[in-house]
N, C-alpha and C positions, 0 to 999 in steps of 0.2 A: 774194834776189829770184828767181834762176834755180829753186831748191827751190819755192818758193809759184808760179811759172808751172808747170812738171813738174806738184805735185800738182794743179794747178784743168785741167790737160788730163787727167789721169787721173782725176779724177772725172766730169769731163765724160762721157769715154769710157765710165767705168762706166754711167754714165747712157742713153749709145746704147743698151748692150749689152742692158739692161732693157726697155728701149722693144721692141726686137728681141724678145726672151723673152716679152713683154706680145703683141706681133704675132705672133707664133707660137702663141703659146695660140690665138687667134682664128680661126687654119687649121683647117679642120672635119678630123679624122680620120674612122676607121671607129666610135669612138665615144665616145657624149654625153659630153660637156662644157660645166660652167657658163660657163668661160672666155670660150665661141665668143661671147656673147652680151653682153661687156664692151662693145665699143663701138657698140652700138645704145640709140641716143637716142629717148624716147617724148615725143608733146607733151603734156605733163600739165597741165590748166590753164593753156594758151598759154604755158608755158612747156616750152623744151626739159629732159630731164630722165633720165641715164643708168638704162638699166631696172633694174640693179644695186639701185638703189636704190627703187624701186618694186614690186620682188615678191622671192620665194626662190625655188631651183633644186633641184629633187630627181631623181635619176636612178635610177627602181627598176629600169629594164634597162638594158642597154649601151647602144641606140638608141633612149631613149625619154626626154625629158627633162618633167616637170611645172613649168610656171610660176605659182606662187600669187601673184598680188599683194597686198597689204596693202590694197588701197580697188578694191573689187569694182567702182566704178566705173570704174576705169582700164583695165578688159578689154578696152572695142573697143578703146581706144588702142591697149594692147600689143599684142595682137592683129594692130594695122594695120601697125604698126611692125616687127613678126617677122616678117610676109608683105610685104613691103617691102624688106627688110634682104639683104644678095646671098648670104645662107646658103643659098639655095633650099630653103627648109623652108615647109609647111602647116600652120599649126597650127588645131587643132582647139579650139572654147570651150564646157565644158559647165556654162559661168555659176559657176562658184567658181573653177577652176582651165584654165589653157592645158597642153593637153597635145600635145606637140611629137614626130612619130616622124621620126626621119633615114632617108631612105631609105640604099639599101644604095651605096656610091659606084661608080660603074662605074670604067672602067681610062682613059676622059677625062676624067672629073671628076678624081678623081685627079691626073692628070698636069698638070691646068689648076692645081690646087693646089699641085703642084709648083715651075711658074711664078712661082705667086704667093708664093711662099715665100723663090725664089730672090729674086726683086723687093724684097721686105722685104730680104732679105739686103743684098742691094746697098745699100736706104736707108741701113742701118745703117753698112754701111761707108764709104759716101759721109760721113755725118756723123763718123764717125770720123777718116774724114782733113782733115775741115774743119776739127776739133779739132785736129788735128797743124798744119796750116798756120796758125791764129793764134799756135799756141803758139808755130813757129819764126819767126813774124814780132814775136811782143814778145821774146822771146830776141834775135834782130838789133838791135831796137831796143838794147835792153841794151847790148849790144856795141860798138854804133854810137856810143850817148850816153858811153862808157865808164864805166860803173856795175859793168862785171865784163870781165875779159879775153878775148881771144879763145880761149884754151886752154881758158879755162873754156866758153864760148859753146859751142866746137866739142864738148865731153864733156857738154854737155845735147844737144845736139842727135841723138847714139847714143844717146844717154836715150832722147831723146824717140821714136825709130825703133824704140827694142826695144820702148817699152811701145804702143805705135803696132802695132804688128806682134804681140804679145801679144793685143791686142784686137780685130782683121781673124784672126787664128787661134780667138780663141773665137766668134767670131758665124759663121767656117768649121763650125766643132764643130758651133755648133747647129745649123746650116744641115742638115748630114750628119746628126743626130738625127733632124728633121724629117722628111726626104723618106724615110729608110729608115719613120719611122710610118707617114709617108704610101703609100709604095709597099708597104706589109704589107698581105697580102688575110686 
């Protein structure tokens, strides 16, 4: 029972750490990226509808991304949706294709990214340790109900703190990944 709480907290945790990695795509760097534009929601048909799934992304320069939608009608949508979206991008429609230039990021933009990078960081660790704290509260329970000893109780509980602490060090890593892309001129 201690083994099956351990792994469903470390999965869990894996789980943060992805969301975090998923969130981090979505920090605009110095350049294009189809990633940036994963969580921008178009209203397609009065329905909500990730643009992912409504166009392709092609990048023939570094700062320069092409958005072809599959249903030519979808263009003001997407269109409205990209200029709407807190990318601070213009995109440009010349009726088949959205074609998107990044401007060049200054040294506050940047750093405002930076921020918001750290901010991601911190969610992910926060949910991380959320995952530690139920895990050591059905572990107690355990204990409590006597279903396993407290020796035992006590050596998941280092378990749980090194893999706990394994995981607030990799979302450190990316964290540090991130802002040195981001701080690269």
């Amino acid at each position: 029972m201690i083994d099956e709480t351990l792994l469903e907290a470390e999965d869990k945790m894996d789980k943060a750490i992805e969301v975090a990695k998923d969130d981090f795509a979505t920090i605009r760097t110095g350049r294009a990226n189809p990633a940036m534009f994963s969580k921008i929601v178009v209203e397609y048909y009065g329905a909500p509808t990730p643009l992912q799934q409504l166009a392709s992304f092609n990048t023939p320069e570094a700062r320069t991304i092409l958005v072809s939608p599959f249903d030519k009608s979808a263009l003001p949508a997407i269109e409205r949706a990209l200029r709407d979206s807190d990318l601070g991008v213009n995109p440009s429609n010349d009726g088949n294709v959205i074609r998107i230039v990044l401007p060049v990021l200054t040294e506050d933009r940047r750093k405002e990214y930076v921020k918001l990078a750290r901010t991601k960081a911190e969610d992910a660790r926060v949910s991380i340790r959320g995952v530690r704290r139920k895990a050591k509260e059905a572990l107690d329970r355990l204990v409590k109900d006597g279903e396993s000893g407290e020796d035992e109780g006590a050596r998941a509980e280092k378990e749980l703190e090194a893999i706990t602490k394994r995981h607030v060090d990799a979302v450190d890593v990316l964290l540090s990944h991130k802002e040195a892309e981001l701080l690269e001129v």
